[in-house]
PyMOL Python script that loads the backbone (N, CA, C, O; Angstrom):
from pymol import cmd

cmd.read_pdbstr("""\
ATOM      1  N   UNK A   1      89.911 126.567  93.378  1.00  0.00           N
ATOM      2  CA  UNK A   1      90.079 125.323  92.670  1.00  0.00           C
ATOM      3  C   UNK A   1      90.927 125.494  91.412  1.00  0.00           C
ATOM      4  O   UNK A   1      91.403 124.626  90.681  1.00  0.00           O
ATOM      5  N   UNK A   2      91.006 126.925  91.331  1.00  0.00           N
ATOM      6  CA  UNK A   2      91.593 126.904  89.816  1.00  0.00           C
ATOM      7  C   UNK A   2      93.188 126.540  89.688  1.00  0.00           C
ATOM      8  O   UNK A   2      93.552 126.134  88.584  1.00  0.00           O
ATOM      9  N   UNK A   3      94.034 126.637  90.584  1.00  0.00           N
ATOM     10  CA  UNK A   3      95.299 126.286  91.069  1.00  0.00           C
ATOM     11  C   UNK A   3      95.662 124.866  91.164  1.00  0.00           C
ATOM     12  O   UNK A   3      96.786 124.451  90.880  1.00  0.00           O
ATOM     13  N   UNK A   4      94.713 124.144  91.559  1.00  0.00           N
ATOM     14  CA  UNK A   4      94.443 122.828  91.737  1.00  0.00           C
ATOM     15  C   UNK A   4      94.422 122.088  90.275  1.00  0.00           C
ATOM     16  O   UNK A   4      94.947 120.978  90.184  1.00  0.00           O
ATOM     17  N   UNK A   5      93.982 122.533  89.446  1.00  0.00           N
ATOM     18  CA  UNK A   5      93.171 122.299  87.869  1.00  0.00           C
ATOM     19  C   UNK A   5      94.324 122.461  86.925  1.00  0.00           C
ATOM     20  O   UNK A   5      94.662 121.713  86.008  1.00  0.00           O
ATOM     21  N   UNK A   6      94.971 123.817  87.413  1.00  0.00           N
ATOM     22  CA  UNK A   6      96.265 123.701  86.307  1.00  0.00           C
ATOM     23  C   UNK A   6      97.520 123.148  86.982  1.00  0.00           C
ATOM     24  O   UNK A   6      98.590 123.010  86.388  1.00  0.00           O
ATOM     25  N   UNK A   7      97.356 122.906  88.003  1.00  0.00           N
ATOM     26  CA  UNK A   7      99.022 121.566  89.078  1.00  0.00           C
ATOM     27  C   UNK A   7      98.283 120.138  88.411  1.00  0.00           C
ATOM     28  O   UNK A   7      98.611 119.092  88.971  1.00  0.00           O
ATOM     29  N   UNK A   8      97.595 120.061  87.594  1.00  0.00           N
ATOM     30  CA  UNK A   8      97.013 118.831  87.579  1.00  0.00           C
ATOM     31  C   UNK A   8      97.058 118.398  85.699  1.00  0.00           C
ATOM     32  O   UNK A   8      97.301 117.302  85.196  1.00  0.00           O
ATOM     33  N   UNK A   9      96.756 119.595  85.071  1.00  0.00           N
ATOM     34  CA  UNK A   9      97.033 119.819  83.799  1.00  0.00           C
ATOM     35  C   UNK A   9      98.642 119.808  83.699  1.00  0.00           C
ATOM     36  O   UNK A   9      99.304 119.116  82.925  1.00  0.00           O
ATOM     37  N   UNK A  10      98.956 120.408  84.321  1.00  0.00           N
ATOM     38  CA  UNK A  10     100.819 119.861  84.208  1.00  0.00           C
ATOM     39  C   UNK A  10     101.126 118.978  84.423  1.00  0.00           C
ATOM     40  O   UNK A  10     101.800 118.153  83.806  1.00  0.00           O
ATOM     41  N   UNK A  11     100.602 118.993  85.510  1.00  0.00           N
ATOM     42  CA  UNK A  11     101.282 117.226  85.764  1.00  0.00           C
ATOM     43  C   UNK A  11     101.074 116.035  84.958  1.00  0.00           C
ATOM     44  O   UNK A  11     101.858 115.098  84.807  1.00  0.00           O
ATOM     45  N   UNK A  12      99.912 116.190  84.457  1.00  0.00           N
ATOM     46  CA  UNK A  12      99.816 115.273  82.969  1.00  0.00           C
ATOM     47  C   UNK A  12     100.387 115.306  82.296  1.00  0.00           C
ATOM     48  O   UNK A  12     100.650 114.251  81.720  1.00  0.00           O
ATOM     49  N   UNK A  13     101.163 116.859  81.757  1.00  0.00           N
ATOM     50  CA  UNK A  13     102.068 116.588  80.540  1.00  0.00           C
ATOM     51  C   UNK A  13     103.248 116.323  80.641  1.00  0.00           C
ATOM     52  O   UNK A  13     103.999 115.855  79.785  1.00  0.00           O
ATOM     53  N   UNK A  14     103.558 116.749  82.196  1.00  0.00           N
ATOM     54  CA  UNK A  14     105.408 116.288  82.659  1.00  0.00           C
ATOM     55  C   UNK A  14     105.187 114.481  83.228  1.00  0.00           C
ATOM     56  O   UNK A  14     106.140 113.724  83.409  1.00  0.00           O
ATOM     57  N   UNK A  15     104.165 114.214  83.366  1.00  0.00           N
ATOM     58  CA  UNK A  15     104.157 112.782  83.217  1.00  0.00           C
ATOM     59  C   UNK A  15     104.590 111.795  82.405  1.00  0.00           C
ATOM     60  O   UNK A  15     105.218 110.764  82.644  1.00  0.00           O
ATOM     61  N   UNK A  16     103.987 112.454  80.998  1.00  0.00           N
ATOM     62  CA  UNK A  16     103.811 111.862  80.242  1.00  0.00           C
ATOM     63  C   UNK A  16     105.196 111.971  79.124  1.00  0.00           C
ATOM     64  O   UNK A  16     105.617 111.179  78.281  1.00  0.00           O
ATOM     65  N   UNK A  17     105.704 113.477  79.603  1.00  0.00           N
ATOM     66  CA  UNK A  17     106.838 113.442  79.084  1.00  0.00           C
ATOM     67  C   UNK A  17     108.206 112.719  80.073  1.00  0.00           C
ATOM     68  O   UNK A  17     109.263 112.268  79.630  1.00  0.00           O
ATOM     69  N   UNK A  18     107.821 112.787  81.312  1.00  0.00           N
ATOM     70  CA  UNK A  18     108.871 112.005  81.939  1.00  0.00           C
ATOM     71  C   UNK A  18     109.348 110.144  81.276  1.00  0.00           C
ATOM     72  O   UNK A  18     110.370 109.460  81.218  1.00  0.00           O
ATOM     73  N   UNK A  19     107.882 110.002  80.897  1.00  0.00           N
ATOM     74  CA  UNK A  19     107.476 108.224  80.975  1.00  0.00           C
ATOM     75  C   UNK A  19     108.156 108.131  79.832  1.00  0.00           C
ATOM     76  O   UNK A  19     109.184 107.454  79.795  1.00  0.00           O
ATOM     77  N   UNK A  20     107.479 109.092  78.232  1.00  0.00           N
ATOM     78  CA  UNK A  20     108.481 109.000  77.076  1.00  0.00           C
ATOM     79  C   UNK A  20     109.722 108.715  77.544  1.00  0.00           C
ATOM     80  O   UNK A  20     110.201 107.585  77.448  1.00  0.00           O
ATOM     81  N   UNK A  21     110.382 109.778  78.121  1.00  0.00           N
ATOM     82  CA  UNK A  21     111.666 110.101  77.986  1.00  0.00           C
ATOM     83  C   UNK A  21     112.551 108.347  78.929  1.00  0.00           C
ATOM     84  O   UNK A  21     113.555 107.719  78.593  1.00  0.00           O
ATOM     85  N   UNK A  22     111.791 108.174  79.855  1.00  0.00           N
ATOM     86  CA  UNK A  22     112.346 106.807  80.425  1.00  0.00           C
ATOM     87  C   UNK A  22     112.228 105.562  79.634  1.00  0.00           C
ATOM     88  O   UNK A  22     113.156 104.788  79.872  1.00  0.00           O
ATOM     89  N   UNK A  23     111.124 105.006  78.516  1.00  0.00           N
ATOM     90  CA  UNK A  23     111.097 104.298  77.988  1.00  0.00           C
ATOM     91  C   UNK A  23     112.089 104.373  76.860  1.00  0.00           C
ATOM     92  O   UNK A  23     112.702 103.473  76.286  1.00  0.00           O
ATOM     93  N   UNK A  24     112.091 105.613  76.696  1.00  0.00           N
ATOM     94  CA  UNK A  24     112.997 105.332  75.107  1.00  0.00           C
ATOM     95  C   UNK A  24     114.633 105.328  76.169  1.00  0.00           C
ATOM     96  O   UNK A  24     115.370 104.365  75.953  1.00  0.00           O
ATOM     97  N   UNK A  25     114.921 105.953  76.808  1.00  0.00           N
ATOM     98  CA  UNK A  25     116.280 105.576  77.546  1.00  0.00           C
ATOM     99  C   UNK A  25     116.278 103.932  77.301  1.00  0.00           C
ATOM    100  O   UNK A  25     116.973 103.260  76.539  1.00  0.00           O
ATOM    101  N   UNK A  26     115.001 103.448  78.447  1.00  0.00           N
ATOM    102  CA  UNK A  26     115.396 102.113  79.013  1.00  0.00           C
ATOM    103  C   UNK A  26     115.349 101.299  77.410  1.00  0.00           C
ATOM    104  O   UNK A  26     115.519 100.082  77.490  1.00  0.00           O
ATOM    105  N   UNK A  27     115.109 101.927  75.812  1.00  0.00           N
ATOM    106  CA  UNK A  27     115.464 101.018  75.024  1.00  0.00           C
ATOM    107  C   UNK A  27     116.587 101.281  74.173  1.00  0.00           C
ATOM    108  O   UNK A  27     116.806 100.715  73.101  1.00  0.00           O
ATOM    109  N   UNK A  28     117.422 102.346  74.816  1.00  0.00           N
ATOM    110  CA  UNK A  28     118.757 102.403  74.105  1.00  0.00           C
ATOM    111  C   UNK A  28     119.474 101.591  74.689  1.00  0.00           C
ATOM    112  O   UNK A  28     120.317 100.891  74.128  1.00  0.00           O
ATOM    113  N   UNK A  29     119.110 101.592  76.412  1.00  0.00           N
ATOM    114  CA  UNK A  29     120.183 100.837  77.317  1.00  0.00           C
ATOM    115  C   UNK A  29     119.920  99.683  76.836  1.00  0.00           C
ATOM    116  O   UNK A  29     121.068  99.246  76.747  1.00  0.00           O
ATOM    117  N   UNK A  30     118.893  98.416  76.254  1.00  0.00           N
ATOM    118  CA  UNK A  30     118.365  97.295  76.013  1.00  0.00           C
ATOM    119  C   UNK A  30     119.408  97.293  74.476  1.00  0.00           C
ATOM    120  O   UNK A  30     120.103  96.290  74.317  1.00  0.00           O
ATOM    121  N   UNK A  31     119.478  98.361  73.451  1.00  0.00           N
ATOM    122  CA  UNK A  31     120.290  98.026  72.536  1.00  0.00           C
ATOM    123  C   UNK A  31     121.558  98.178  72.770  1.00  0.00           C
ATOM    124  O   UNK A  31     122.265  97.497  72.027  1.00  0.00           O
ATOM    125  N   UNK A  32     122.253  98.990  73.729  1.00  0.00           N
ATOM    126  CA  UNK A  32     123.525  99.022  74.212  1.00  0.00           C
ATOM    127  C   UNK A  32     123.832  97.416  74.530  1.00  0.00           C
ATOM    128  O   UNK A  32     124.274  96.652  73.672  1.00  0.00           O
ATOM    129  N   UNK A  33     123.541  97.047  75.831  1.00  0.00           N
ATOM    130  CA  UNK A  33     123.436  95.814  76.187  1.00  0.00           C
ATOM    131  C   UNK A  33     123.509  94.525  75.220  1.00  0.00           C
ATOM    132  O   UNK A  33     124.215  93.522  75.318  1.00  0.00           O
ATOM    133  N   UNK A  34     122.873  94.760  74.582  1.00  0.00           N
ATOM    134  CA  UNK A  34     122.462  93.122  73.665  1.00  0.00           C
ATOM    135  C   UNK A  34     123.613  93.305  72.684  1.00  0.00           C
ATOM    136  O   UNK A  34     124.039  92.217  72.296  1.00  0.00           O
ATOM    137  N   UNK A  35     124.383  94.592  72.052  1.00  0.00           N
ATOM    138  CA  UNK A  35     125.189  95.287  71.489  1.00  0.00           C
ATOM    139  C   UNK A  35     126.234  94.213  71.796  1.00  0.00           C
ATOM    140  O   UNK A  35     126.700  93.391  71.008  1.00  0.00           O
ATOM    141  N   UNK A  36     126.573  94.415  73.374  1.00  0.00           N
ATOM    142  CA  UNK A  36     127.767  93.990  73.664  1.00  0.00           C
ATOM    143  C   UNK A  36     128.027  92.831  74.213  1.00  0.00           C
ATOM    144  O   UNK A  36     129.197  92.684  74.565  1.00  0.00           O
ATOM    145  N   UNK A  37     127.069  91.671  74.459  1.00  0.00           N
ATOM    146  CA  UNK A  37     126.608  90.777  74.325  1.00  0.00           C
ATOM    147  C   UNK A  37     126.922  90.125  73.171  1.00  0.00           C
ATOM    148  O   UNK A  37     127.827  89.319  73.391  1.00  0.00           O
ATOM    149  N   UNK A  38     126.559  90.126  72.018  1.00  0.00           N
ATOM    150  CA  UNK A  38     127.059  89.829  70.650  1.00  0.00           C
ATOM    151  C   UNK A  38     128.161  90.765  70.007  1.00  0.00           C
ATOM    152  O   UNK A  38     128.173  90.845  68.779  1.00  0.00           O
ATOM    153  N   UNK A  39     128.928  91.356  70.620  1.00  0.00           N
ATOM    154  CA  UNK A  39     129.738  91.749  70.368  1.00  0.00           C
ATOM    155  C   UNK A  39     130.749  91.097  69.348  1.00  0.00           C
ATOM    156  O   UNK A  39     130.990  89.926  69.639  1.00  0.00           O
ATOM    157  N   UNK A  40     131.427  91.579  68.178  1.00  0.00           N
ATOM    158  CA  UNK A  40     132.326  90.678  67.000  1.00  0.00           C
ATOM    159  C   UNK A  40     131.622  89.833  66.322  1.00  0.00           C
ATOM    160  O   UNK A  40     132.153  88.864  65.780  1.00  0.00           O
ATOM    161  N   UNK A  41     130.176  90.103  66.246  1.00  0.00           N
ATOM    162  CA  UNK A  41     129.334  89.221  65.060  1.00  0.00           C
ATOM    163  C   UNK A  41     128.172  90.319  64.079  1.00  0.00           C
ATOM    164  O   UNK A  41     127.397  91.106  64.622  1.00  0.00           O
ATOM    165  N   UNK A  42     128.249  90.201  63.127  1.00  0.00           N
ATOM    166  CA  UNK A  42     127.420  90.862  61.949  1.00  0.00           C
ATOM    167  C   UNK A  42     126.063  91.352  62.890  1.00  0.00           C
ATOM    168  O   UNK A  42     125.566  92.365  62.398  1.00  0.00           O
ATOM    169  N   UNK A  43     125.540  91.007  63.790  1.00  0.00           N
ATOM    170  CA  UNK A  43     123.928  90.892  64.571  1.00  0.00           C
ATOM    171  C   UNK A  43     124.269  92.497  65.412  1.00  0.00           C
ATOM    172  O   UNK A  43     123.278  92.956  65.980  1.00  0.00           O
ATOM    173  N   UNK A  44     124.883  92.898  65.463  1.00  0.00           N
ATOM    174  CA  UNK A  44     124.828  94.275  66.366  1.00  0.00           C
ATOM    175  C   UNK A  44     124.203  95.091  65.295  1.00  0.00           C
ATOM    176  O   UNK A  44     123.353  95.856  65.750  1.00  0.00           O
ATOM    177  N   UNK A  45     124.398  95.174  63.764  1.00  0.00           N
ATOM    178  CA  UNK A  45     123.992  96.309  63.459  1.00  0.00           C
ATOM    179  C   UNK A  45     122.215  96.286  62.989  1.00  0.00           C
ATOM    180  O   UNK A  45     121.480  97.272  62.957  1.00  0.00           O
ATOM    181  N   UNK A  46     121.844  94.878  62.663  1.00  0.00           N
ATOM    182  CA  UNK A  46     120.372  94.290  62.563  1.00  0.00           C
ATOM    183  C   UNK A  46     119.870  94.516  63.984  1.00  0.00           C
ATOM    184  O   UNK A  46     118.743  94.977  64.165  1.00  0.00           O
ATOM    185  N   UNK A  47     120.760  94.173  65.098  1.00  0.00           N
ATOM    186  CA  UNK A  47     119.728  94.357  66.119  1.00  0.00           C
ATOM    187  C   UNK A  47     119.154  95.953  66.620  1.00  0.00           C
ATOM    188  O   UNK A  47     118.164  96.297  67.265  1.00  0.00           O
ATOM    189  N   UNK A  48     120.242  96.689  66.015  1.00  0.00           N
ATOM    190  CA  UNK A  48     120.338  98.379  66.343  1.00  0.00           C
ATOM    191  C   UNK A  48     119.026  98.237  65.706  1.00  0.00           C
ATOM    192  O   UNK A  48     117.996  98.556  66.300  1.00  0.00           O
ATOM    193  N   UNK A  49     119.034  97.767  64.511  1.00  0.00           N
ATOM    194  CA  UNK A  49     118.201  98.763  63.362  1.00  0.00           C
ATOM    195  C   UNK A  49     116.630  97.878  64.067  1.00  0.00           C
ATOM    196  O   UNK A  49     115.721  98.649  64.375  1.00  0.00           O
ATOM    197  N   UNK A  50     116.437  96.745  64.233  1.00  0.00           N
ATOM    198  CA  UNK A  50     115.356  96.308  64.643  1.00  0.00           C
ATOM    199  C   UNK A  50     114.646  96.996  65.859  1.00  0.00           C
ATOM    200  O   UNK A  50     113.608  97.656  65.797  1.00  0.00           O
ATOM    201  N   UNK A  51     115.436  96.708  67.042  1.00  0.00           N
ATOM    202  CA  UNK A  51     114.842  97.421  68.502  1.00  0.00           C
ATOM    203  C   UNK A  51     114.682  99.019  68.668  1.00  0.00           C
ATOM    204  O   UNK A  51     114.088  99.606  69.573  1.00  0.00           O
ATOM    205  N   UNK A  52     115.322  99.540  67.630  1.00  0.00           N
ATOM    206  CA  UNK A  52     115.354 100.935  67.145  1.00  0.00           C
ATOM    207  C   UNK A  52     114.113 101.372  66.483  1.00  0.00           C
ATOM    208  O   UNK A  52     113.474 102.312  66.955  1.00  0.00           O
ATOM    209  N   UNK A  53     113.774 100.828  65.549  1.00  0.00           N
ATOM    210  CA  UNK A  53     112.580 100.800  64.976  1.00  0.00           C
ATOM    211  C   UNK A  53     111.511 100.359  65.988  1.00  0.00           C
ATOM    212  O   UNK A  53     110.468 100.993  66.145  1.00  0.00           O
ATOM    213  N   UNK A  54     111.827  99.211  66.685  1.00  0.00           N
ATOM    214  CA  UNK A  54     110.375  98.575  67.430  1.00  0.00           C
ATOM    215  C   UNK A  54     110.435  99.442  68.616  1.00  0.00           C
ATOM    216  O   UNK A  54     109.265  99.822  68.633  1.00  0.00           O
ATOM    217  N   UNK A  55     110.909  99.924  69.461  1.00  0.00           N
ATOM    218  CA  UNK A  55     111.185 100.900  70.984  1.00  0.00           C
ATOM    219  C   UNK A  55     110.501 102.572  69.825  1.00  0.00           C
ATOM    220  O   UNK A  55     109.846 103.576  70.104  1.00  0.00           O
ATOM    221  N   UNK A  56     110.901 102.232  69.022  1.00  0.00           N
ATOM    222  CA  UNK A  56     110.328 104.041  68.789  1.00  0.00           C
ATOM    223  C   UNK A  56     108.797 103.604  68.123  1.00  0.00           C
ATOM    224  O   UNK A  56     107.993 104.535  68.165  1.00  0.00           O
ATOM    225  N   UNK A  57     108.437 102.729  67.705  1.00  0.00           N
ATOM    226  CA  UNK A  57     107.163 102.475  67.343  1.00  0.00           C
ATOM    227  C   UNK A  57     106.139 102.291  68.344  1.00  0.00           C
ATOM    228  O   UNK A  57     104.990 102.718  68.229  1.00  0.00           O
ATOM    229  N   UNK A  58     106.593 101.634  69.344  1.00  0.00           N
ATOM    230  CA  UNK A  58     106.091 101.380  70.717  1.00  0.00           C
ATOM    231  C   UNK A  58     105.954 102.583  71.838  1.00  0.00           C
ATOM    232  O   UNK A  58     105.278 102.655  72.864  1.00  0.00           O
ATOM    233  N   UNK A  59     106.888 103.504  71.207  1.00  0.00           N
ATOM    234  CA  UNK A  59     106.906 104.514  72.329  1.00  0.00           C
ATOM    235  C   UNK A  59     105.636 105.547  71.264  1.00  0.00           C
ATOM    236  O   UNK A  59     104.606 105.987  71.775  1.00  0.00           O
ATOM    237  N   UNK A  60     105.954 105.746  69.956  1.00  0.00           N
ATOM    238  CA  UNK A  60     104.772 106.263  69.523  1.00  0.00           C
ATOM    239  C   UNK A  60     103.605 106.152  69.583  1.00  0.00           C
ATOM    240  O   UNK A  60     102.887 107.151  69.596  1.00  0.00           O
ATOM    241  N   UNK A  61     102.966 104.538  69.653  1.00  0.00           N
ATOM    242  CA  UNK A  61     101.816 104.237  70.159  1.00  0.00           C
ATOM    243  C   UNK A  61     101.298 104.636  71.176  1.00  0.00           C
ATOM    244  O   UNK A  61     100.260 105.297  71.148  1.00  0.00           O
ATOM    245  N   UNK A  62     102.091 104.226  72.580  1.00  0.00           N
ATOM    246  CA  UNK A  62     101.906 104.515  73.738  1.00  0.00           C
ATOM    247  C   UNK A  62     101.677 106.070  74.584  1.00  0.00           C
ATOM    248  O   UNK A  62     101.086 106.413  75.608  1.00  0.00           O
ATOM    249  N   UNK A  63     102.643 106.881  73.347  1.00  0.00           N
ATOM    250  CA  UNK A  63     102.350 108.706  74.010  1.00  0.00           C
ATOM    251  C   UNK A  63     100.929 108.831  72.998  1.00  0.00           C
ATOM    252  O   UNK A  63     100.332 109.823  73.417  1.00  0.00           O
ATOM    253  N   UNK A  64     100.235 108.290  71.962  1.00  0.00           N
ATOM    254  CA  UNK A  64      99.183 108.592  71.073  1.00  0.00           C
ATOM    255  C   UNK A  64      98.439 108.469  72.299  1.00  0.00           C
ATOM    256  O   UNK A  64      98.168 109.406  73.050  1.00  0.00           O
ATOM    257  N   UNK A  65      98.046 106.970  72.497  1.00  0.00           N
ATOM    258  CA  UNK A  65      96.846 106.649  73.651  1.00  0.00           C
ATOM    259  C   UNK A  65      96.734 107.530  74.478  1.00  0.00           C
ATOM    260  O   UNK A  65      95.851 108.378  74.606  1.00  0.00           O
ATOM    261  N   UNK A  66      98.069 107.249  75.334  1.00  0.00           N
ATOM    262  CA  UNK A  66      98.057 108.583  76.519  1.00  0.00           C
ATOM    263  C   UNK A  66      97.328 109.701  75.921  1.00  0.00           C
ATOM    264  O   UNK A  66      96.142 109.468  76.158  1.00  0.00           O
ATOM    265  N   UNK A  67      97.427 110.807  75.262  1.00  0.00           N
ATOM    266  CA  UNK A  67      97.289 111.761  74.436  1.00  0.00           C
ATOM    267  C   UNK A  67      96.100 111.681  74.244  1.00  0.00           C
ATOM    268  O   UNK A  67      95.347 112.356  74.946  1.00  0.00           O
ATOM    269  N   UNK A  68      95.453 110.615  72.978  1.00  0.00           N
ATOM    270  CA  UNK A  68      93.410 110.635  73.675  1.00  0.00           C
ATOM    271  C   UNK A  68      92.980 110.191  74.369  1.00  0.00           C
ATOM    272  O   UNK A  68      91.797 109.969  74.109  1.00  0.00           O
ATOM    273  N   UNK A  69      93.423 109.728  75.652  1.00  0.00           N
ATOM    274  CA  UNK A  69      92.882 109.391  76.686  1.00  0.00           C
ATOM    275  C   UNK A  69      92.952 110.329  76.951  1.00  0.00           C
ATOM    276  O   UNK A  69      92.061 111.008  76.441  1.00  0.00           O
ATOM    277  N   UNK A  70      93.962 111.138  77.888  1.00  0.00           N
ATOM    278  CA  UNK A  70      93.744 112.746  78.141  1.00  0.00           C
ATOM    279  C   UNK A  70      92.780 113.359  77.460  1.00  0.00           C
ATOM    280  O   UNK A  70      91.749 113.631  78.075  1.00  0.00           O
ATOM    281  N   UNK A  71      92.855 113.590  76.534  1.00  0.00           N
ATOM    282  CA  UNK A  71      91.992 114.730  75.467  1.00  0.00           C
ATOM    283  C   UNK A  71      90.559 114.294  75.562  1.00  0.00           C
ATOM    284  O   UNK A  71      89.682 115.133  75.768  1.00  0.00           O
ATOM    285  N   UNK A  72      90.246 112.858  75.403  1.00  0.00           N
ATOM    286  CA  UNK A  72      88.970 112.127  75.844  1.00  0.00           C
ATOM    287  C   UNK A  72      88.314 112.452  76.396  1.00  0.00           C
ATOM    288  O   UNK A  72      87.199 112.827  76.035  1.00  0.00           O
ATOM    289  N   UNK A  73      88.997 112.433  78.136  1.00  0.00           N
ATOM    290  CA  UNK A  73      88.821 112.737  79.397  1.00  0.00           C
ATOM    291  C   UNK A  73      88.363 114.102  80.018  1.00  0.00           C
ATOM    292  O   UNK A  73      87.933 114.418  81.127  1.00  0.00           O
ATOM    293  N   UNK A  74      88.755 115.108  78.308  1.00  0.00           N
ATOM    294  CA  UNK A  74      88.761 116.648  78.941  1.00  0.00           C
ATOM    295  C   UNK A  74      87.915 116.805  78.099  1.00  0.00           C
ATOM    296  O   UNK A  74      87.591 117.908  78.539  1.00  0.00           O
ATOM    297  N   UNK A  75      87.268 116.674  77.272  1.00  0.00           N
ATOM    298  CA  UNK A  75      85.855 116.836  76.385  1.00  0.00           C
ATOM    299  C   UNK A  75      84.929 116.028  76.815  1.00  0.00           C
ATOM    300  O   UNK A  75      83.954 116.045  76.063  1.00  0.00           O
ATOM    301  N   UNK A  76      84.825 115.364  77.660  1.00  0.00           N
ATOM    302  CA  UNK A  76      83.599 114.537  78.654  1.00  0.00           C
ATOM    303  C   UNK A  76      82.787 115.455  79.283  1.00  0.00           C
ATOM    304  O   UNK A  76      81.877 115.072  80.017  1.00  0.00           O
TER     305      UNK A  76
END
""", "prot")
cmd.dss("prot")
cmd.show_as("cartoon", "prot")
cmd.util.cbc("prot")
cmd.orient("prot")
Protein backbone atom coordinates (compact mmCIF):
# COMPACT_ATOMS: atom_id res chain seq x y z
CA UNK A 1 0.00 0.00 0.00
CA UNK A 2 2.82 2.16 0.57
CA UNK A 3 3.36 2.95 -3.28
CA UNK A 4 -0.19 3.64 -3.58
CA UNK A 5 0.01 6.44 -0.58
CA UNK A 6 2.90 8.29 -2.04
CA UNK A 7 1.30 8.18 -6.19
CA UNK A 8 -1.42 9.80 -4.26
CA UNK A 9 0.57 12.36 -2.08
CA UNK A 10 1.97 13.55 -5.42
CA UNK A 11 -0.61 13.70 -7.13
CA UNK A 12 -2.05 16.21 -4.81
CA UNK A 13 0.70 18.45 -5.13
CA UNK A 14 1.12 18.26 -9.07
CA UNK A 15 -2.59 18.90 -9.00
CA UNK A 16 -2.65 21.54 -7.31
CA UNK A 17 0.26 22.97 -8.89
CA UNK A 18 -1.04 22.18 -12.36
CA UNK A 19 -4.59 24.09 -11.42
CA UNK A 20 -2.37 27.24 -10.03
CA UNK A 21 -0.43 27.31 -12.93
CA UNK A 22 -3.76 27.14 -15.42
CA UNK A 23 -5.71 29.71 -13.57
CA UNK A 24 -3.21 32.30 -13.41
CA UNK A 25 -2.43 31.58 -17.37
CA UNK A 26 -6.23 31.63 -18.08
CA UNK A 27 -5.97 35.32 -16.23
CA UNK A 28 -3.20 36.76 -18.20
CA UNK A 29 -4.96 35.50 -21.38
CA UNK A 30 -8.37 37.40 -19.86
CA UNK A 31 -5.95 40.61 -19.46
CA UNK A 32 -4.31 40.14 -22.83
CA UNK A 33 -7.72 39.99 -24.42
CA UNK A 34 -9.70 42.82 -22.79
CA UNK A 35 -6.10 44.67 -23.47
CA UNK A 36 -6.87 44.58 -27.00
CA UNK A 37 -10.31 45.04 -27.01
CA UNK A 38 -9.87 48.57 -25.61
CA UNK A 39 -7.06 49.01 -27.31
CA UNK A 40 -5.98 53.22 -27.86
CA UNK A 41 -7.85 54.20 -24.64
CA UNK A 42 -6.24 55.15 -21.10
CA UNK A 43 -8.36 51.64 -19.60
CA UNK A 44 -5.60 49.05 -20.65
CA UNK A 45 -3.29 50.09 -18.03
CA UNK A 46 -6.20 50.25 -14.95
CA UNK A 47 -7.45 47.14 -16.29
CA UNK A 48 -3.78 45.38 -16.15
CA UNK A 49 -3.39 46.71 -12.73
CA UNK A 50 -7.03 45.65 -11.52
CA UNK A 51 -7.41 41.88 -12.94
CA UNK A 52 -3.74 41.57 -11.97
CA UNK A 53 -4.30 42.22 -8.55
CA UNK A 54 -7.83 40.39 -8.46
CA UNK A 55 -6.55 36.85 -10.57
CA UNK A 56 -3.50 36.82 -8.10
CA UNK A 57 -5.67 37.39 -5.02
CA UNK A 58 -8.05 34.77 -6.13
CA UNK A 59 -5.48 32.40 -7.06
CA UNK A 60 -3.96 32.97 -3.48
CA UNK A 61 -7.07 32.19 -1.76
CA UNK A 62 -7.85 29.26 -3.68
CA UNK A 63 -4.11 27.32 -3.39
CA UNK A 64 -4.58 28.42 0.76
CA UNK A 65 -7.95 26.31 0.95
CA UNK A 66 -6.65 23.65 -1.20
CA UNK A 67 -3.56 23.55 1.14
CA UNK A 68 -5.84 23.09 4.53
CA UNK A 69 -8.02 21.05 3.14
CA UNK A 70 -5.20 18.72 2.29
CA UNK A 71 -3.36 19.23 5.53
CA UNK A 72 -6.92 18.89 7.33
CA UNK A 73 -7.51 15.73 5.69
CA UNK A 74 -3.99 14.30 6.72
CA UNK A 75 -4.20 15.06 10.52
CA UNK A 76 -7.76 13.39 10.74
Amino acid sequence: MAPLNIIGELAKVISISFRLFGNIMGGAIIIIVVSYLVYGILLPPLLNLFFGLFVGTVQAFVFTMLTLVYIAVQVK
